[in-house]
KETORGU-648380 format. One record per atom (N, C-alpha, C): chain; residue in three letters; atom name; x, y, z. Coordinates in nm, 2 decimals, m for minus. Atoms other than C-alpha are relative to their C-alpha. Example, Ala and Ser with C-alpha at 12.3 -4.5 7.8 and 13.67 -1.06 7.14 Angstrom:
// residues 2
PT   chain   resn   name        u        v        w
PT       A    ALA      N     0.09    m0.12     0.00
PT       A    ALA     CA     1.23    m0.45     0.78
PT       A    ALA      C     0.09     0.12     0.00
PT       A    SER      N    m0.09    m0.11     0.00
PT       A    SER     CA     1.37    m0.11     0.71
PT       A    SER      C    m0.08     0.11     0.08
This chain:
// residues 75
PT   chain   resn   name        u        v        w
PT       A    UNK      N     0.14     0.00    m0.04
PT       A    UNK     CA     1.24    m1.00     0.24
PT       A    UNK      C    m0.06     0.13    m0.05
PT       A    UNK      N     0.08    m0.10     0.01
PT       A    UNK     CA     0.98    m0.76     0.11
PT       A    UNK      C    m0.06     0.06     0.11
PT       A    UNK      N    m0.03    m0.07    m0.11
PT       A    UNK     CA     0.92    m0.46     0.33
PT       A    UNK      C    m0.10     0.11    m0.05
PT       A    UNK      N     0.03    m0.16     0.02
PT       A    UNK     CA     0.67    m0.18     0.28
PT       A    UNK      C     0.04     0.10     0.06
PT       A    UNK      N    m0.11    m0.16    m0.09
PT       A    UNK     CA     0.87     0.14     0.33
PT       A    UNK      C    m0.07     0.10    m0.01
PT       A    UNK      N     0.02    m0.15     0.01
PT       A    UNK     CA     0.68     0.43     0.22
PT       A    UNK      C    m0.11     0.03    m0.08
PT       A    UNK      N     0.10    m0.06     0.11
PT       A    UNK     CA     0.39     0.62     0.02
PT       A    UNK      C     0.02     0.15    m0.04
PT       A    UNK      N    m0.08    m0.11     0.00
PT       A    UNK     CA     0.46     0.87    m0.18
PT       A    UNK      C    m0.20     0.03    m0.13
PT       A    UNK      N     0.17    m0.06     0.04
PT       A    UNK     CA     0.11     1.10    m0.30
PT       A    UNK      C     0.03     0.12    m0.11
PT       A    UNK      N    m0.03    m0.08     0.13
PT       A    UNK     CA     0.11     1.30    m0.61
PT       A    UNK      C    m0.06     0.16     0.07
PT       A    UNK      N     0.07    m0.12    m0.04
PT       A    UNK     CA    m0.14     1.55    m0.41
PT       A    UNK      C     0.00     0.01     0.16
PT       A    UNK      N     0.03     0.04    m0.17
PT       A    UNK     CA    m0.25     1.61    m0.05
PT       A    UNK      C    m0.15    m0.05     0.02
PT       A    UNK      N     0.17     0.09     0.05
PT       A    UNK     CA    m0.54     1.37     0.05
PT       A    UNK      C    m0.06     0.11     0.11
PT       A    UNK      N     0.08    m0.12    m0.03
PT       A    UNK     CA    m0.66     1.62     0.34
PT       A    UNK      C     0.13     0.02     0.11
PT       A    UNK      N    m0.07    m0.07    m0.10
PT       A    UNK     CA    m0.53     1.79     0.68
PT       A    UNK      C     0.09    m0.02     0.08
PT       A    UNK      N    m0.10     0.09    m0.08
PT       A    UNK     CA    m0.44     1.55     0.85
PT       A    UNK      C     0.10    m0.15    m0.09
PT       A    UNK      N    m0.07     0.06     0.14
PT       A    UNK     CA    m0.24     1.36     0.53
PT       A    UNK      C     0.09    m0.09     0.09
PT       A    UNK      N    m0.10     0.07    m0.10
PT       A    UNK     CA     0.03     1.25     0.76
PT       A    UNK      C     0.01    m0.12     0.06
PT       A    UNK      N     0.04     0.09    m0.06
PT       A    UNK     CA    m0.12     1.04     0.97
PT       A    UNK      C    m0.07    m0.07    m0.08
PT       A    UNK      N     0.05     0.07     0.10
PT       A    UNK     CA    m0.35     0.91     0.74
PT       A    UNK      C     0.15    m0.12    m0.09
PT       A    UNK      N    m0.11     0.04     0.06
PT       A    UNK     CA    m0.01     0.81     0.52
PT       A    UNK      C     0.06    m0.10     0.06
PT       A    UNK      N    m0.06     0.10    m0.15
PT       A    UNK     CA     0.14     0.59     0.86
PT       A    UNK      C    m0.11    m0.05    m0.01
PT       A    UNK      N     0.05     0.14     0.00
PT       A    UNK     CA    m0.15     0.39     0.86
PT       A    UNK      C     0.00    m0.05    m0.07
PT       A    UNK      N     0.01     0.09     0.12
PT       A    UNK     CA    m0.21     0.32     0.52
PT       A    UNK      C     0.16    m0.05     0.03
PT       A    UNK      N    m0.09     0.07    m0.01
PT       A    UNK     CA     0.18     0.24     0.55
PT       A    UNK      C     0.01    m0.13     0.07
PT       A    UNK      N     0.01     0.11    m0.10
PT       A    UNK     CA     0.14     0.01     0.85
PT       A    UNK      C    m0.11    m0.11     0.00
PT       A    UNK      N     0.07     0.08     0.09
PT       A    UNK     CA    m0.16    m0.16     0.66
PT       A    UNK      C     0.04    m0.07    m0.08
PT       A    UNK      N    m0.05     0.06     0.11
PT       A    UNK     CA     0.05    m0.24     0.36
PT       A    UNK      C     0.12    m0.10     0.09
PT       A    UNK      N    m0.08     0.08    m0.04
PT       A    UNK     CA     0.31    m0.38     0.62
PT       A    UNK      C    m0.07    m0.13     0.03
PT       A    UNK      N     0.07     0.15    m0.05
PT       A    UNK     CA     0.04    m0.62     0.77
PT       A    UNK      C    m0.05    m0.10    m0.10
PT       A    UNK      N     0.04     0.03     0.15
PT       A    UNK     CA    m0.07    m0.69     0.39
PT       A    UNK      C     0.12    m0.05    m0.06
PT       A    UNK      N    m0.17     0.06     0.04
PT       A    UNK     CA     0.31    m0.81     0.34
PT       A    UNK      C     0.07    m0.13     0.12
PT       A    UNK      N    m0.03     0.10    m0.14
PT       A    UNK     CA     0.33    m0.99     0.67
PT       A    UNK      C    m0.07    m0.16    m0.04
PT       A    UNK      N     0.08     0.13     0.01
PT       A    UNK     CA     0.02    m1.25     0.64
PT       A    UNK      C     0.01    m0.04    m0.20
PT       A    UNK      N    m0.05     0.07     0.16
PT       A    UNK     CA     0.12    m1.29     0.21
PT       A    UNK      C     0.07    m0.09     0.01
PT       A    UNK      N    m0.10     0.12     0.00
PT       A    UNK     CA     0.21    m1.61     0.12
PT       A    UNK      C     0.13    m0.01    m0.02
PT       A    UNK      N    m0.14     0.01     0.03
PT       A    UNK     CA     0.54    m1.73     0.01
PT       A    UNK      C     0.02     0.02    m0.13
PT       A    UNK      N     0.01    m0.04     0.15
PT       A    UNK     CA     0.43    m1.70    m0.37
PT       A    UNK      C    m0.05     0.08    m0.02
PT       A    UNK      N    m0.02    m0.10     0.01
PT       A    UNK     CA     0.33    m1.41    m0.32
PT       A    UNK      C     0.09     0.11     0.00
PT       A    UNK      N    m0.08    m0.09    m0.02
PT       A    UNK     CA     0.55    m1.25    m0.14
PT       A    UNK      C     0.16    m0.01    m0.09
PT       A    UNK      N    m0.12    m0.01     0.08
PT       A    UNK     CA     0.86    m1.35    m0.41
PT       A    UNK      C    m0.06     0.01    m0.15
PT       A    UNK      N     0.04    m0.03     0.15
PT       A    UNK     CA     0.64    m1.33    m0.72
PT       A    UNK      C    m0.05     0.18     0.01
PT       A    UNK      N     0.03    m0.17     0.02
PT       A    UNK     CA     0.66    m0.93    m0.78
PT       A    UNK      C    m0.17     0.03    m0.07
PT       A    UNK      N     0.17     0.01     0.05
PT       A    UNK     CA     0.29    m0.94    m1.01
PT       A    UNK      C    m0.05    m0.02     0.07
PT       A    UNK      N     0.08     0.04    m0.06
PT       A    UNK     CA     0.16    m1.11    m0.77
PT       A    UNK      C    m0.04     0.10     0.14
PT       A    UNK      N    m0.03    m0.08    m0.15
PT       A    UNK     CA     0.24    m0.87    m0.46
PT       A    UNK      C    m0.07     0.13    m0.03
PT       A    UNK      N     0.00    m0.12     0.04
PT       A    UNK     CA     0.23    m0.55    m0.64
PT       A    UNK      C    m0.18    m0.01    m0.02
PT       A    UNK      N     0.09    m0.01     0.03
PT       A    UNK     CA    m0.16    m0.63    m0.75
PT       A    UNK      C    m0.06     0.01     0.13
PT       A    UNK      N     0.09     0.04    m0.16
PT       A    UNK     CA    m0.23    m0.77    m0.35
PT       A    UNK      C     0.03     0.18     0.08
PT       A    UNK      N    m0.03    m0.11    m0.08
PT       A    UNK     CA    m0.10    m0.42    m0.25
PT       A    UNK      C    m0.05     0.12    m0.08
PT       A    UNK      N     0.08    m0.05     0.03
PT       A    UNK     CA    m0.24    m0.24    m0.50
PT       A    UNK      C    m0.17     0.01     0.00
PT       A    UNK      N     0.12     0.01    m0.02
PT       A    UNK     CA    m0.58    m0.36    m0.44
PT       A    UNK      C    m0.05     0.04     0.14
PT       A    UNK      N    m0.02    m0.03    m0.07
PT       A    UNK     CA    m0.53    m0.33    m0.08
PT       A    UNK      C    m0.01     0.14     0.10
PT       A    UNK      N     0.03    m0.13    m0.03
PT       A    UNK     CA    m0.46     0.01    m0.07
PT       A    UNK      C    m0.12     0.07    m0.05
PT       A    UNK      N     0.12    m0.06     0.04
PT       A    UNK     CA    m0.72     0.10    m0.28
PT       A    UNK      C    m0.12     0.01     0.08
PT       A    UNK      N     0.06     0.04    m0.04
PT       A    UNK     CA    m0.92    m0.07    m0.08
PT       A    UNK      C    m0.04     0.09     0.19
PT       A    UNK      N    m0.07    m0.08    m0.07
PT       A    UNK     CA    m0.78     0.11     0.23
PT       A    UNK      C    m0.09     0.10     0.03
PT       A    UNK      N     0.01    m0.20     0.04
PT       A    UNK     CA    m0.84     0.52     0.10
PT       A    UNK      C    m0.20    m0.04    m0.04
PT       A    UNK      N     0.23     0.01     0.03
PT       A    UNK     CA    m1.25     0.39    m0.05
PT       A    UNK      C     0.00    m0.03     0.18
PT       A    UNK      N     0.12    m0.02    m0.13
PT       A    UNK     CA    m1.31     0.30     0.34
PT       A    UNK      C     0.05     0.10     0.09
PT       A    UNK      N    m0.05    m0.12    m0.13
PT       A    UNK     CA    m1.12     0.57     0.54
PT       A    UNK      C    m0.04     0.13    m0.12
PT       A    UNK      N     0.09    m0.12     0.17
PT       A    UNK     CA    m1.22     0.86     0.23
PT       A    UNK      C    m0.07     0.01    m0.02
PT       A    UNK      N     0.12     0.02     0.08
PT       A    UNK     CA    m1.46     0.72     0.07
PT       A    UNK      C     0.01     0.04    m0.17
PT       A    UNK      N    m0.02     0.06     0.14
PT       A    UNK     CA    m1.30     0.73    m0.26
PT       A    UNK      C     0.11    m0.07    m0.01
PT       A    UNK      N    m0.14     0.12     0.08
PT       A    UNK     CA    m1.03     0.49    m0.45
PT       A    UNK      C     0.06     0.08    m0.09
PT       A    UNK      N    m0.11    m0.06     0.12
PT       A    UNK     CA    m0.72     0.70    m0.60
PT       A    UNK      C     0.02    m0.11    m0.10
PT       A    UNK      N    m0.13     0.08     0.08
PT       A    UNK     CA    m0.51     0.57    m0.85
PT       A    UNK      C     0.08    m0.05     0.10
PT       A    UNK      N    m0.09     0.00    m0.07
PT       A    UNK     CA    m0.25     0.39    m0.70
PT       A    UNK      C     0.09    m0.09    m0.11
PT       A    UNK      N    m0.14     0.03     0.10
PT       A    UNK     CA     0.10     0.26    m0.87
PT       A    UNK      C     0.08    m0.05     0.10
PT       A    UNK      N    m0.12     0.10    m0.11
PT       A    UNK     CA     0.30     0.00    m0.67
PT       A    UNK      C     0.13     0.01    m0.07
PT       A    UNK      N    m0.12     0.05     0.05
PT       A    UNK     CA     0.64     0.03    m0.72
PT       A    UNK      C     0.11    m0.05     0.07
PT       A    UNK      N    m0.06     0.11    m0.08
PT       A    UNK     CA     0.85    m0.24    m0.56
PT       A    UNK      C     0.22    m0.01    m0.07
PT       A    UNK      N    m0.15    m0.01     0.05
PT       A    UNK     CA     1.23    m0.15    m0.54
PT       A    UNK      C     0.11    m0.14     0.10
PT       A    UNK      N    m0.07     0.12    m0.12
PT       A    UNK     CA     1.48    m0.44    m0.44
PT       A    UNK      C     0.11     0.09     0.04
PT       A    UNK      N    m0.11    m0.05    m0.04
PT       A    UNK     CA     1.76    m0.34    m0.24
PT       A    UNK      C     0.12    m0.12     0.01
């Protein structure tokens, strides 16, 4: 099963970074929860819903949209 585990940030977004980081994480989990079934096994498919997602995320808690770079490791 797909699992969002973690965000990893090139820079620091502000002070409180940390906490910020645990939600967006616990966003992407609920963003992995309610995904379909072809989503959630088609890798393209996921990686875009969670890239959009988060973007989507940082523009309304920020007020801007980083880059973001999904990278989806199987174990």
């Amino acid at each position: 099963m797909l699992e969002a585990a973690g965000i990893i940030t090139a820079a620091s977004l502000m002070e409180d970074s940390q906490a910020l980081l645990a939600d967006a994480a616990r966003h992407l989990s609920e963003v992995v929860e309610q995904a379909s079934l072809e989503e959630r096994t088609d890798q393209g498919l996921i990686k875009e819903k969670l890239r959009v997602e988060l973007r989507r995320f940082f523009r309304q808690t920020l007020g801007t949209a980083p880059f973001v770079l999904p990278v989806i490791m199987e174990i």
